[in-house]
PDB file of N, CA, C and O in Angstrom, chain B, residues numbered from 101:
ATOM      1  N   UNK B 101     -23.180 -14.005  58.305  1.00  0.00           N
ATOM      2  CA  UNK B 101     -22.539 -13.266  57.227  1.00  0.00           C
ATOM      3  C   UNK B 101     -22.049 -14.252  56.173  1.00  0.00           C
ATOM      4  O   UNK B 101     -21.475 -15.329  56.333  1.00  0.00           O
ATOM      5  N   UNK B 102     -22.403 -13.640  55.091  1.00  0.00           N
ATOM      6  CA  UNK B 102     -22.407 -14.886  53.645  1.00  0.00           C
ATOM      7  C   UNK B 102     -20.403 -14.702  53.365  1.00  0.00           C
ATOM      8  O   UNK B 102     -19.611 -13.760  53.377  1.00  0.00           O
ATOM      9  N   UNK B 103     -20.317 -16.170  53.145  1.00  0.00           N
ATOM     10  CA  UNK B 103     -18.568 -15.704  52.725  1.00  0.00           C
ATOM     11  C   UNK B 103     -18.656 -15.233  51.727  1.00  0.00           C
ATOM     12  O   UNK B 103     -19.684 -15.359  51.061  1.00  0.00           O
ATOM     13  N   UNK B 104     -17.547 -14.505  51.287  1.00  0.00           N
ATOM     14  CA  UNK B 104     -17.413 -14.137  49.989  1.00  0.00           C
ATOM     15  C   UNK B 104     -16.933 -15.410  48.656  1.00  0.00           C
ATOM     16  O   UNK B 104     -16.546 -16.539  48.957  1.00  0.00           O
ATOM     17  N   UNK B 105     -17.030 -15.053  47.613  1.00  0.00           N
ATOM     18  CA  UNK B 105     -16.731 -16.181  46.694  1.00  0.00           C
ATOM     19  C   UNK B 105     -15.608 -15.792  45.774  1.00  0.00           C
ATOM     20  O   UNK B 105     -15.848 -14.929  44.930  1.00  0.00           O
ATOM     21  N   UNK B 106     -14.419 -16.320  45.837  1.00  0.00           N
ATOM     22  CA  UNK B 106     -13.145 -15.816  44.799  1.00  0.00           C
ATOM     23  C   UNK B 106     -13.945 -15.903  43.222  1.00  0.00           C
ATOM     24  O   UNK B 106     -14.895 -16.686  43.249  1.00  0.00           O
ATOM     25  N   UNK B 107     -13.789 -15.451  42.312  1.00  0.00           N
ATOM     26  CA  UNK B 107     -13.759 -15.517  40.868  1.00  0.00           C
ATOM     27  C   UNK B 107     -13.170 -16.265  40.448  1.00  0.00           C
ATOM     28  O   UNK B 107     -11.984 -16.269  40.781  1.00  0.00           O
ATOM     29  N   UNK B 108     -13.656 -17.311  39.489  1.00  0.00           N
ATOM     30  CA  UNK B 108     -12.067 -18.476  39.168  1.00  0.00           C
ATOM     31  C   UNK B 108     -11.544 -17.214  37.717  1.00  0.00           C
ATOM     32  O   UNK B 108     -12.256 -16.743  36.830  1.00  0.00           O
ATOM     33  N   UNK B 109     -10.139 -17.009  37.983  1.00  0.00           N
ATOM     34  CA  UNK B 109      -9.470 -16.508  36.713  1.00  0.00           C
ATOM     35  C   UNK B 109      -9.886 -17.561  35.274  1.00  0.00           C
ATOM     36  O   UNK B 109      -9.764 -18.782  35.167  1.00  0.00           O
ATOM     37  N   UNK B 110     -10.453 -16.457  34.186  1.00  0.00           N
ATOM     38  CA  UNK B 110     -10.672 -17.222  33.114  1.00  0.00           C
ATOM     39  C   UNK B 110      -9.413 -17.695  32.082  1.00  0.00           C
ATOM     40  O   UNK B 110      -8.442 -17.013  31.756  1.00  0.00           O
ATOM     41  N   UNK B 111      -9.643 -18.679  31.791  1.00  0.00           N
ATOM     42  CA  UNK B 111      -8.877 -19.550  30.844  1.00  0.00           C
ATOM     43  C   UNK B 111      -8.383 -18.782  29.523  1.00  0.00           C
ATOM     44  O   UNK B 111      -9.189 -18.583  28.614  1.00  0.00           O
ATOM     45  N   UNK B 112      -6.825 -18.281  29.410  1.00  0.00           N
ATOM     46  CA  UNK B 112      -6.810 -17.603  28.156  1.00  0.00           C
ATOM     47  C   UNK B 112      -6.600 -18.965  26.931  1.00  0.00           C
ATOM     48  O   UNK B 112      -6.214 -20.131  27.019  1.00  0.00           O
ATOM     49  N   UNK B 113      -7.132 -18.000  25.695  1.00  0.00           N
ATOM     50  CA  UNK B 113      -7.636 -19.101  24.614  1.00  0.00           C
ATOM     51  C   UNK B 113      -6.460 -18.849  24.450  1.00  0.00           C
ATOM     52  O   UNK B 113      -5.954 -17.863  24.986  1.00  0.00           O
ATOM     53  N   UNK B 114      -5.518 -19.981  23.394  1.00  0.00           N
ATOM     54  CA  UNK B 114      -4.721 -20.288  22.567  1.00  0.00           C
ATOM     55  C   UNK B 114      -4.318 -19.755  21.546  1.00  0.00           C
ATOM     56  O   UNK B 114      -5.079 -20.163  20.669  1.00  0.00           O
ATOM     57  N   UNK B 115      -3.503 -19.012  21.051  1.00  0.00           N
ATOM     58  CA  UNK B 115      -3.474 -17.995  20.082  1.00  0.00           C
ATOM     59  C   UNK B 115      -3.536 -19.545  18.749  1.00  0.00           C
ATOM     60  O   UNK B 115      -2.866 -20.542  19.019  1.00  0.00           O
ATOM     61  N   UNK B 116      -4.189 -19.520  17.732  1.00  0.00           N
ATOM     62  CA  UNK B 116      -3.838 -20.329  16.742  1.00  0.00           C
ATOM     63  C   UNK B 116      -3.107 -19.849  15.589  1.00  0.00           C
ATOM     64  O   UNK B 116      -3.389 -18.699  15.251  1.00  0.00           O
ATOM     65  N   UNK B 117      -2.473 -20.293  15.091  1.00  0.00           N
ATOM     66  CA  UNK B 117      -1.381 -20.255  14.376  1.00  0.00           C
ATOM     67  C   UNK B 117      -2.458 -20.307  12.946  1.00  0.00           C
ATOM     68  O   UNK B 117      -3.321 -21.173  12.802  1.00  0.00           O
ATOM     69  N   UNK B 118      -2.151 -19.026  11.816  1.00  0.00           N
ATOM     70  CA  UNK B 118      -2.754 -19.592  10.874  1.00  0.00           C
ATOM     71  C   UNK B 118      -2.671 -20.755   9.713  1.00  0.00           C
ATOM     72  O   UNK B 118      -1.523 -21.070   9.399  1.00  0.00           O
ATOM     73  N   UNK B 119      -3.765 -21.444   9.025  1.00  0.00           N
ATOM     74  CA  UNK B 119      -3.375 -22.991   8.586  1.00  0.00           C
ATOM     75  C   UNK B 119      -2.683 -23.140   7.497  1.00  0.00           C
ATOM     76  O   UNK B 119      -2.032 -24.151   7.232  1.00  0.00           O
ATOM     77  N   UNK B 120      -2.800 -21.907   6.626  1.00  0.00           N
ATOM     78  CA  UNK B 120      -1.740 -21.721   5.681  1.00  0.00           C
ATOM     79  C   UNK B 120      -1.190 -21.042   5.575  1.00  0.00           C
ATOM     80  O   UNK B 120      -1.891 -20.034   5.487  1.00  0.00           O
ATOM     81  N   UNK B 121       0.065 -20.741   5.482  1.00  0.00           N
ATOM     82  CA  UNK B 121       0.895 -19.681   5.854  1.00  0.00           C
ATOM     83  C   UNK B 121       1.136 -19.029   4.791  1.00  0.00           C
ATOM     84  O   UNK B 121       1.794 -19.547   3.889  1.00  0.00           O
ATOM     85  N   UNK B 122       0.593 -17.631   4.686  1.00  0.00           N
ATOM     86  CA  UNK B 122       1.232 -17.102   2.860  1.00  0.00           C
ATOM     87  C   UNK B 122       2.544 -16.810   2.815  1.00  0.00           C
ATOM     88  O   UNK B 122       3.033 -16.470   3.892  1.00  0.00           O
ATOM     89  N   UNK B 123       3.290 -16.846   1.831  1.00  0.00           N
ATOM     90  CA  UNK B 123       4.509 -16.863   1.403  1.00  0.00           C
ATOM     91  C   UNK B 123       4.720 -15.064   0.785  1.00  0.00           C
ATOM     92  O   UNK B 123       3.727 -14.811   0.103  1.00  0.00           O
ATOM     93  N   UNK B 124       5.217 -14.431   0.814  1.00  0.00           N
ATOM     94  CA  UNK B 124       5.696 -13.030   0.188  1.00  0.00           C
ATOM     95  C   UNK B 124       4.853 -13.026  -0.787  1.00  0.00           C
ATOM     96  O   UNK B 124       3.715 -12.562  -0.856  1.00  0.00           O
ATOM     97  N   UNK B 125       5.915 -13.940  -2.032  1.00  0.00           N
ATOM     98  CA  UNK B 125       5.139 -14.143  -3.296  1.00  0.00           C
ATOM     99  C   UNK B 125       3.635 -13.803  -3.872  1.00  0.00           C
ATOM    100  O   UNK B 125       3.237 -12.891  -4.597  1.00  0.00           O
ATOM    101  N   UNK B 126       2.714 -15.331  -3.015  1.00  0.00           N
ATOM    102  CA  UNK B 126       1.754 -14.990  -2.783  1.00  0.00           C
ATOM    103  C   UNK B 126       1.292 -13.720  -2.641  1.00  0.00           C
ATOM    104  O   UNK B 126       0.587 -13.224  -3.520  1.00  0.00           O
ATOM    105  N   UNK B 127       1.669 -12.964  -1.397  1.00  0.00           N
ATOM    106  CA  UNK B 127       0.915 -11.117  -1.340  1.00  0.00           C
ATOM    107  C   UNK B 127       1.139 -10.497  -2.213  1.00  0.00           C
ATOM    108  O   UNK B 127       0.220  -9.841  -2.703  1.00  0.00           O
ATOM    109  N   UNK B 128       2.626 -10.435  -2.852  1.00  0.00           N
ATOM    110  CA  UNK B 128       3.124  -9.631  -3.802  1.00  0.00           C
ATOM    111  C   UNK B 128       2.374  -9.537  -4.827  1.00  0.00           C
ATOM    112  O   UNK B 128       1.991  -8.485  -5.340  1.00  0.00           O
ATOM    113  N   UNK B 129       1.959 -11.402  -5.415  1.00  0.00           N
ATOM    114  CA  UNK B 129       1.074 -11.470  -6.498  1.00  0.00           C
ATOM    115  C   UNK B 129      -0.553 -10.686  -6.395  1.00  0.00           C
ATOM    116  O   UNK B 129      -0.898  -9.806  -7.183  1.00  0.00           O
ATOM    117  N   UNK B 130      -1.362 -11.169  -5.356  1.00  0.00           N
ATOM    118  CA  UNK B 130      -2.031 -10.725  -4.871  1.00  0.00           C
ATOM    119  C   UNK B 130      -2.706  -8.701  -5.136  1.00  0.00           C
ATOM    120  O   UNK B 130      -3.687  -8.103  -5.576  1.00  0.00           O
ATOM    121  N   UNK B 131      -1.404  -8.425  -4.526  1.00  0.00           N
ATOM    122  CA  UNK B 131      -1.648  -6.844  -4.224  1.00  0.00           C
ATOM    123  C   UNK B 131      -1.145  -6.564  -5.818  1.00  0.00           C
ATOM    124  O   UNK B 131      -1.646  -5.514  -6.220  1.00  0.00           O
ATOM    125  N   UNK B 132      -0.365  -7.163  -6.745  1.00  0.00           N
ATOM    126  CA  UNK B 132      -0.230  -6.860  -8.513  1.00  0.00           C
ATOM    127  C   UNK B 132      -1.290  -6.944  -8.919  1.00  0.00           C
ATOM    128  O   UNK B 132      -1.604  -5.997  -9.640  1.00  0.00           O
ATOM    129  N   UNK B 133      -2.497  -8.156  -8.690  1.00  0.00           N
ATOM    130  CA  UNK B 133      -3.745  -8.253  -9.065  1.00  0.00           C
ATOM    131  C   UNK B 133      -4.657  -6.941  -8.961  1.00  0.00           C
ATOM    132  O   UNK B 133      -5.302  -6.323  -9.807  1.00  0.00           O
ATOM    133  N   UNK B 134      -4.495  -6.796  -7.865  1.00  0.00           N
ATOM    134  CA  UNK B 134      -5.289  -5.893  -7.158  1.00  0.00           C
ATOM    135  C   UNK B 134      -4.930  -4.358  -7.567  1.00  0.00           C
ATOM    136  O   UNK B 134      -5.814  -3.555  -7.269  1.00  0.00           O
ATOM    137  N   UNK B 135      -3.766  -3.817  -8.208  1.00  0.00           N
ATOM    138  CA  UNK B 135      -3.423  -2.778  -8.502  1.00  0.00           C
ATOM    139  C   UNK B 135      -4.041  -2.761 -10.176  1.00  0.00           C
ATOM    140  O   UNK B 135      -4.724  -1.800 -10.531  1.00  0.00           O
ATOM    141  N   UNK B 136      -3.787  -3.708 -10.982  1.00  0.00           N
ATOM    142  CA  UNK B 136      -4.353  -3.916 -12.191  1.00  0.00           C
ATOM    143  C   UNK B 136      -5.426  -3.843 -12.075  1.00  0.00           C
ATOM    144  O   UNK B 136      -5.895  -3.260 -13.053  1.00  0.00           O
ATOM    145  N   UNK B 137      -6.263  -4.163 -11.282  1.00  0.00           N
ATOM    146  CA  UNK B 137      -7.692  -4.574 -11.474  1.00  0.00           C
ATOM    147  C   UNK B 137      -8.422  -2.830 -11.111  1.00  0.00           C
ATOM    148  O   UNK B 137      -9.444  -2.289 -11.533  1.00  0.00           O
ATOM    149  N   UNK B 138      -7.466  -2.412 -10.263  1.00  0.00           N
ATOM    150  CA  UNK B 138      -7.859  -0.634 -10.064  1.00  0.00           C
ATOM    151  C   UNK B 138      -7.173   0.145 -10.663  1.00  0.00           C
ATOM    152  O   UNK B 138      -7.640   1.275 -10.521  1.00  0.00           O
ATOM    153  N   UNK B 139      -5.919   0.135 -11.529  1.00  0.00           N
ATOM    154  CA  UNK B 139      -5.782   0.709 -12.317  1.00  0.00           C
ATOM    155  C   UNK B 139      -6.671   0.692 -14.005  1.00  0.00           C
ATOM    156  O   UNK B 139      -6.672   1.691 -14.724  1.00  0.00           O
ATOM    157  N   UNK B 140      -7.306  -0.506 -14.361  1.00  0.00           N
ATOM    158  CA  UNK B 140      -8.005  -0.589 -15.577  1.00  0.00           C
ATOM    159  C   UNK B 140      -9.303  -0.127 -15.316  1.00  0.00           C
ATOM    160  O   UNK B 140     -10.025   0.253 -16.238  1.00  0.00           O
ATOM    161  N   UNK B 141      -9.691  -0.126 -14.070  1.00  0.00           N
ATOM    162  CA  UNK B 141     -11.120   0.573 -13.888  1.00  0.00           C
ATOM    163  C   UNK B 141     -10.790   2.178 -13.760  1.00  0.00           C
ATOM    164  O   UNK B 141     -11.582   2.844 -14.426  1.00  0.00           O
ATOM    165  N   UNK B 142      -9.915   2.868 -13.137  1.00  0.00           N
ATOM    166  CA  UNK B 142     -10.006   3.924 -13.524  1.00  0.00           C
ATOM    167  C   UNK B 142     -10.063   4.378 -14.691  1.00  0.00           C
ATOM    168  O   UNK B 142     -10.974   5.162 -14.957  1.00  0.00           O
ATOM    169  N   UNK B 143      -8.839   3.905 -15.977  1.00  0.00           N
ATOM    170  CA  UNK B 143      -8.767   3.966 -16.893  1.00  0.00           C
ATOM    171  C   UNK B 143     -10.123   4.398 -18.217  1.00  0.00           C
ATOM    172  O   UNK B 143     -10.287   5.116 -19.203  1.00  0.00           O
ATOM    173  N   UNK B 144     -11.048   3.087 -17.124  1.00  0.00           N
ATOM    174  CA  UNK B 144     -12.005   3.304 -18.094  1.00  0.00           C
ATOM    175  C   UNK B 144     -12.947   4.099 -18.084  1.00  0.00           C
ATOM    176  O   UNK B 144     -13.609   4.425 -19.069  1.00  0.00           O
ATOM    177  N   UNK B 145     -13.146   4.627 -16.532  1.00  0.00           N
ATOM    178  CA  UNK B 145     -13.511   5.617 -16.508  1.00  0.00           C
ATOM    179  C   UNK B 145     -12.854   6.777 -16.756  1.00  0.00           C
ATOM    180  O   UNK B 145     -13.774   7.399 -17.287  1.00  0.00           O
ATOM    181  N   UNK B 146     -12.038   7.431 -16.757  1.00  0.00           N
ATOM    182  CA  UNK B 146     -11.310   8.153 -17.509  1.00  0.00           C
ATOM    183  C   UNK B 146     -11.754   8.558 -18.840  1.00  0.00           C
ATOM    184  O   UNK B 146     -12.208   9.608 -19.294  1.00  0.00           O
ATOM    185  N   UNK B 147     -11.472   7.341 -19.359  1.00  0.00           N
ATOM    186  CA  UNK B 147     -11.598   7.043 -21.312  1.00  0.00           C
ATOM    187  C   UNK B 147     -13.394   7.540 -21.474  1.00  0.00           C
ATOM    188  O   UNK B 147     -13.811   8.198 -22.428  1.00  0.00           O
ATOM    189  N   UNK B 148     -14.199   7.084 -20.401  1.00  0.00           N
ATOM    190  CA  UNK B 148     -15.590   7.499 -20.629  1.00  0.00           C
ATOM    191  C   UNK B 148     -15.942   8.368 -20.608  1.00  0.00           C
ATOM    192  O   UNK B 148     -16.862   8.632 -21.382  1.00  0.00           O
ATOM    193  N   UNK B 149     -15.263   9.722 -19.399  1.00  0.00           N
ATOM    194  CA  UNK B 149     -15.526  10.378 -19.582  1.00  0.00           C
ATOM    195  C   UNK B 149     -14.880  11.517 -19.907  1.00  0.00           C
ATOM    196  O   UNK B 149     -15.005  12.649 -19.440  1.00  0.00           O
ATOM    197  N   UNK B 150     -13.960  10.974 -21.016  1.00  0.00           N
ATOM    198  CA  UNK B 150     -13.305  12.159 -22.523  1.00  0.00           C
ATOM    199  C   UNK B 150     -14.173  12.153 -23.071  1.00  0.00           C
ATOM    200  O   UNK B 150     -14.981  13.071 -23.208  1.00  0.00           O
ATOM    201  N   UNK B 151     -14.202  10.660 -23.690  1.00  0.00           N
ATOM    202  CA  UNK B 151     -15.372  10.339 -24.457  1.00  0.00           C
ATOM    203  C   UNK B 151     -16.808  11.261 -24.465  1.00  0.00           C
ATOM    204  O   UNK B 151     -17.230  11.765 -25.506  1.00  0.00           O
ATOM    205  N   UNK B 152     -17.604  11.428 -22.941  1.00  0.00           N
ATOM    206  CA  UNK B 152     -18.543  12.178 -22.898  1.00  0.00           C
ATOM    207  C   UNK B 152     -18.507  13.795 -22.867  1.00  0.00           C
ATOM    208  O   UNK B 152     -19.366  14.676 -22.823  1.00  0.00           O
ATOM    209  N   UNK B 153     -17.122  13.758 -22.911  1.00  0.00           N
ATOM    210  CA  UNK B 153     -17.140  15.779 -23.030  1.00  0.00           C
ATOM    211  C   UNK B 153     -16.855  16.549 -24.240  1.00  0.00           C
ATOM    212  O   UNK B 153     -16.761  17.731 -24.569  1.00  0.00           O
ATOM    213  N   UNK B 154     -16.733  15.094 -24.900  1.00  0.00           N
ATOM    214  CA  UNK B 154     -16.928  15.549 -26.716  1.00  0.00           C
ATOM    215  C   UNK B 154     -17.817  15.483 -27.165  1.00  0.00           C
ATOM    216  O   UNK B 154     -17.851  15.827 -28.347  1.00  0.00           O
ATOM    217  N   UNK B 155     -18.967  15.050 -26.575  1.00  0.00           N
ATOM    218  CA  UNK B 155     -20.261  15.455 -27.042  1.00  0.00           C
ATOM    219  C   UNK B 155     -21.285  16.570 -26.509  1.00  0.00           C
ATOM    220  O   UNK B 155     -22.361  16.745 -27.080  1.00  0.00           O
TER     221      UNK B 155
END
């Protein structure tokens, strides 16, 4: 009768720490970008299509 064989428990990985750490600021600025940049595209669509229901 074959012995049985334990499983070696696997090695948990290391959580890493990320290498730059963002600051508030940073996101705050970030997500301002990001609201401008989707608020002027609606806009313009918007404006395009007034624009096209007057013709």
């Amino acid at each position: 009768m074959a012995a049985k064989k334990r499983s070696v428990p696997r090695k948990k990985a290391k959580v890493s720490d990320a290498v730059y750490p963002t600051s508030a600021v940073a996101i705050a600025a970030r997500n301002l970008l990001n609201m401008a940049v989707v608020m002027a595209s609606c806009g313009t669509i918007l404006l395009t299509l007034m624009i096209v229901k007057k013709f």
